[in-house]
C-alpha distance (Angstrom), angle and dihedral (degrees) to the residues before:
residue distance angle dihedral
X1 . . .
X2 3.88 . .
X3 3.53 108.9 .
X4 4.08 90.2 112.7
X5 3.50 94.3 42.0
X6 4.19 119.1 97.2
X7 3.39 89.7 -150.4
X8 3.69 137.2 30.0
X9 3.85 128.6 134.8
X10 3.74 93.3 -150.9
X11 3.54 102.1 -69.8
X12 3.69 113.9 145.5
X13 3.43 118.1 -117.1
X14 4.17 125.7 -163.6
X15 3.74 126.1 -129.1
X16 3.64 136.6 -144.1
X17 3.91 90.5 -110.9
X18 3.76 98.9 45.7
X19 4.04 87.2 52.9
X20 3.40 90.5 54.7
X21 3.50 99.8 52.6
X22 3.92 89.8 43.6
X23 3.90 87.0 57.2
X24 3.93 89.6 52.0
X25 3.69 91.5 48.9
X26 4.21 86.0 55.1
X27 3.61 87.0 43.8
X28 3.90 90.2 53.0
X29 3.96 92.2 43.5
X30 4.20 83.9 60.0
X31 3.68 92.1 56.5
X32 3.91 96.0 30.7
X33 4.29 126.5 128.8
X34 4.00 110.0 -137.9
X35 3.82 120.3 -122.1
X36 3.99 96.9 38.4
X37 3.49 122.7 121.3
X38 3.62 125.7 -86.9
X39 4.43 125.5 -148.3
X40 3.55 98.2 -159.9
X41 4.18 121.2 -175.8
X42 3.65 152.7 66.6
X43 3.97 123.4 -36.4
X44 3.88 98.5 -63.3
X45 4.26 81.0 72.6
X46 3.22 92.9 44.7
X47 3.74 94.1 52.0
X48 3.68 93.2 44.2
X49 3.97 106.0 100.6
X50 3.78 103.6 -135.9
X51 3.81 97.9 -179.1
X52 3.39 87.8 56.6
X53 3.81 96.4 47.3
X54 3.57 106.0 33.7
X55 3.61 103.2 39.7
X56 3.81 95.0 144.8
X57 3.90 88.5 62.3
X58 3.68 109.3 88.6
X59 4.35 96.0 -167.8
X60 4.01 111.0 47.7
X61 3.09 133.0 136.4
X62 3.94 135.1 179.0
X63 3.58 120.1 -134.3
X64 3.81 110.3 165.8
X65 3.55 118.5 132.4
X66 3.93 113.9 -159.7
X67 3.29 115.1 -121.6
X68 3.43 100.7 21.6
X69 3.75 126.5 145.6
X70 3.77 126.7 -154.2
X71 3.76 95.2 -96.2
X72 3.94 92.0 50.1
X73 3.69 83.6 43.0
X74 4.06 88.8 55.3
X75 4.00 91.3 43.3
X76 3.53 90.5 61.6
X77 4.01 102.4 37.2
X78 3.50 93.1 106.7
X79 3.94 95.4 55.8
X80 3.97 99.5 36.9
X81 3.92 101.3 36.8
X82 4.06 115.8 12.9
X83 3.99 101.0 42.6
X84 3.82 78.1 61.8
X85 3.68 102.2 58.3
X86 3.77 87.5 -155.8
X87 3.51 133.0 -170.8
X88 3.82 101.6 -137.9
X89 3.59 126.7 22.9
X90 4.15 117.3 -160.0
X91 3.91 111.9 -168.7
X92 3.50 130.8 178.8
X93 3.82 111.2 178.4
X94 3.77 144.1 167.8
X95 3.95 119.3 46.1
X96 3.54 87.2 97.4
X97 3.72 89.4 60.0
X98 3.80 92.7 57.7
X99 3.59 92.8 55.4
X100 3.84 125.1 95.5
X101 3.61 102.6 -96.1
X102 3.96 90.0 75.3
X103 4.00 114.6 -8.3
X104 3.42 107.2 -160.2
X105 3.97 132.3 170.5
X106 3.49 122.5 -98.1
X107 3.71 95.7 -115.1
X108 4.17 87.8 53.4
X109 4.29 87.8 50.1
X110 4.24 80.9 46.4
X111 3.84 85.8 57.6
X112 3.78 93.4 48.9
X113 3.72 96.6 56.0
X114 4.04 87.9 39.8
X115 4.05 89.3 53.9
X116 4.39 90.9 39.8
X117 4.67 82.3 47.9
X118 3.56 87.8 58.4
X119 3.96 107.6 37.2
X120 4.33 73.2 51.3
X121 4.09 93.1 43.8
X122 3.96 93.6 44.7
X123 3.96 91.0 52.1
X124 3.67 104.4 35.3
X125 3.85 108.7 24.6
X126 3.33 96.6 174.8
X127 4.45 102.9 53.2
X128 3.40 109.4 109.1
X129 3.84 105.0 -133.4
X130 4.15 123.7 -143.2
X131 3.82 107.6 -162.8
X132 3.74 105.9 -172.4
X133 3.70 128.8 -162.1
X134 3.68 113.3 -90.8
X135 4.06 109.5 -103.8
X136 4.20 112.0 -102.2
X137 3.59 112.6 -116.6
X138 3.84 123.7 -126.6
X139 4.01 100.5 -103.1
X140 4.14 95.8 -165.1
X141 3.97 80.0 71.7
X142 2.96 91.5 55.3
X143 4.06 82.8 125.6
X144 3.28 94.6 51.8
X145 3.59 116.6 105.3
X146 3.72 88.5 -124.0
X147 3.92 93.3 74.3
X148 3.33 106.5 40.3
X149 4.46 125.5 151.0
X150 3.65 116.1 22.4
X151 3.79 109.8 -23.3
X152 3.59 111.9 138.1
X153 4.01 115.9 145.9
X154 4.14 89.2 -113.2
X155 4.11 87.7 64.1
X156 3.62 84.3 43.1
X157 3.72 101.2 53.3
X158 3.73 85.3 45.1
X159 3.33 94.9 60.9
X160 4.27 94.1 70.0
X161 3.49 90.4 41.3
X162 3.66 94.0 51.2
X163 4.32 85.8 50.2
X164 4.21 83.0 51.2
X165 3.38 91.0 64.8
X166 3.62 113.4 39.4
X167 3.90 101.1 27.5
X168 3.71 108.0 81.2
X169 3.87 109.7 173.0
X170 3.56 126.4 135.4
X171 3.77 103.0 -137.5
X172 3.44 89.7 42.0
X173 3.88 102.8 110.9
X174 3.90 113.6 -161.6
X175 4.21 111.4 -140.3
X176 3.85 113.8 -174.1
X177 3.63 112.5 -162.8
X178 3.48 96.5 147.8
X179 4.13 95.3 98.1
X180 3.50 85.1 55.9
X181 2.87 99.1 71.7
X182 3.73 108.6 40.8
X183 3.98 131.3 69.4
X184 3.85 132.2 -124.1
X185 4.16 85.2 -78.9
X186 3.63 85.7 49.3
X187 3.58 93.0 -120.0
X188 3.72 117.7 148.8
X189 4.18 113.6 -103.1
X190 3.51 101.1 -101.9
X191 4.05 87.8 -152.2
X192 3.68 96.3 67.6
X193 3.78 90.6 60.1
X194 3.49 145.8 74.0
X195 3.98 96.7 -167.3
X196 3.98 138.9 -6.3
X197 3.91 94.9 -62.3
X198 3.83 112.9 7.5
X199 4.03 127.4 86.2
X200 3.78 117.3 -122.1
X201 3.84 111.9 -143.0
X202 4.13 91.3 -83.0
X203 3.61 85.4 50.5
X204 4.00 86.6 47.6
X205 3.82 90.2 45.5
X206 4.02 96.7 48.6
X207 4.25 87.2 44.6
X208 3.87 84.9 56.0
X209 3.73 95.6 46.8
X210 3.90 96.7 55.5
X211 3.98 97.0 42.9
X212 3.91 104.3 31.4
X213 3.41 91.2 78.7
X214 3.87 98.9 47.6
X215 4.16 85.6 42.7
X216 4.01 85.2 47.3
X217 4.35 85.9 57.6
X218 3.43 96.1 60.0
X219 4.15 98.4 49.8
């Protein structure tokens, strides 16, 4: 993060809080049961309550870290996704990206998650990946210090499309959710969340009701 920092030309910069949460992730990984499912991404992962959601699946695990980016989210790959040999992997990637702590273009995110598929394919050929569309963000805030940089919905929609193109892996499952969330002025439903960026728990309920039963295929 940079937000605090006079100067900065968009180089990433780690926080107390995100190493701590790393470290539990490696601690987890020690501990960890192969062929489980995986929730792999920024801070709206993390948030996301998986023992309360997914009570029915016996070998989850949650390994958001907010505030991520895609390359943080490739640095740690090995530690939050492959140690785990899981069956399922869930991602949801890029809105930290937009943000101004490194701003890049949607195609440049699209390479990120390409590069993090295949350190993932390479070392687990047979995990079946879900790559959801990144969440819109709520553009009236965009004030807010929640939505800060270059977040607007287009950049955001861009972002999946960008992944359609260049990401060509056969157990790699594209999920769009990111219409569901949006109205006819694709503005993002201010109901579903509790900020700019991050789901409140109707949000969190409506996420789980359009991918539990694609996760639910796969186990």
């Amino acid at each position: 993060m940079r937000e605090t920092m006079k100067y900065n030309p968009c180089y990433y910069q780690l926080r107390e809080g995100q190493l701590q949460r790393i470290l539990s992730i490696i601690q987890q990984t020690k501990i960890a049961l192969e062929g489980g499912v995986i929730f792999f991404g920024d801070s709206i992962t993390e948030m996301y309550n998986i023992e309360h959601y997914y009570q029915d699946i016996s070998i989850k695990y949650n390994c958001g870290v907010g505030g991520a980016t895609s390359n943080e989210l490739l640095w740690i790959c090995d530690e939050a996704v492959i140690k785990y040999q899981p069956k399922v992997v869930v991602m949801m990637i890029g809105i930290n990206d937009l943000g101004n702590t490194v701003m890049l273009s949607p195609k440049e995110i699209a390479v990120n998650i390409k590069n993090i598929i295949d350190l993932i394919r390479g070392n687990c050929p047979q995990t079946q990946i879900l790559l959801l569309s990144t969440l819109p963000c709520v553009e009236s805030l965009r004030s807010y210090h929640q939505v800060p940089g270059i977040r607007c919905n287009d950049l955001v929609e861009m972002i999946y499309q960008q992944c359609q193109d260049i990401i060509i892996d056969p157990k790699t499952r594209f999920v769009s959710i990111f219409e569901e969330f949006i109205d006819e002025n694709k503005e993002a439903l201010i109901e579903y969340y509790q900020d700019g960026l991050h789901l409140n728990e109707l949000g969190y309920e409506k996420l789980t009701r359009l991918i539990k039963p694609i996760i639910q295929e796969y186990i």
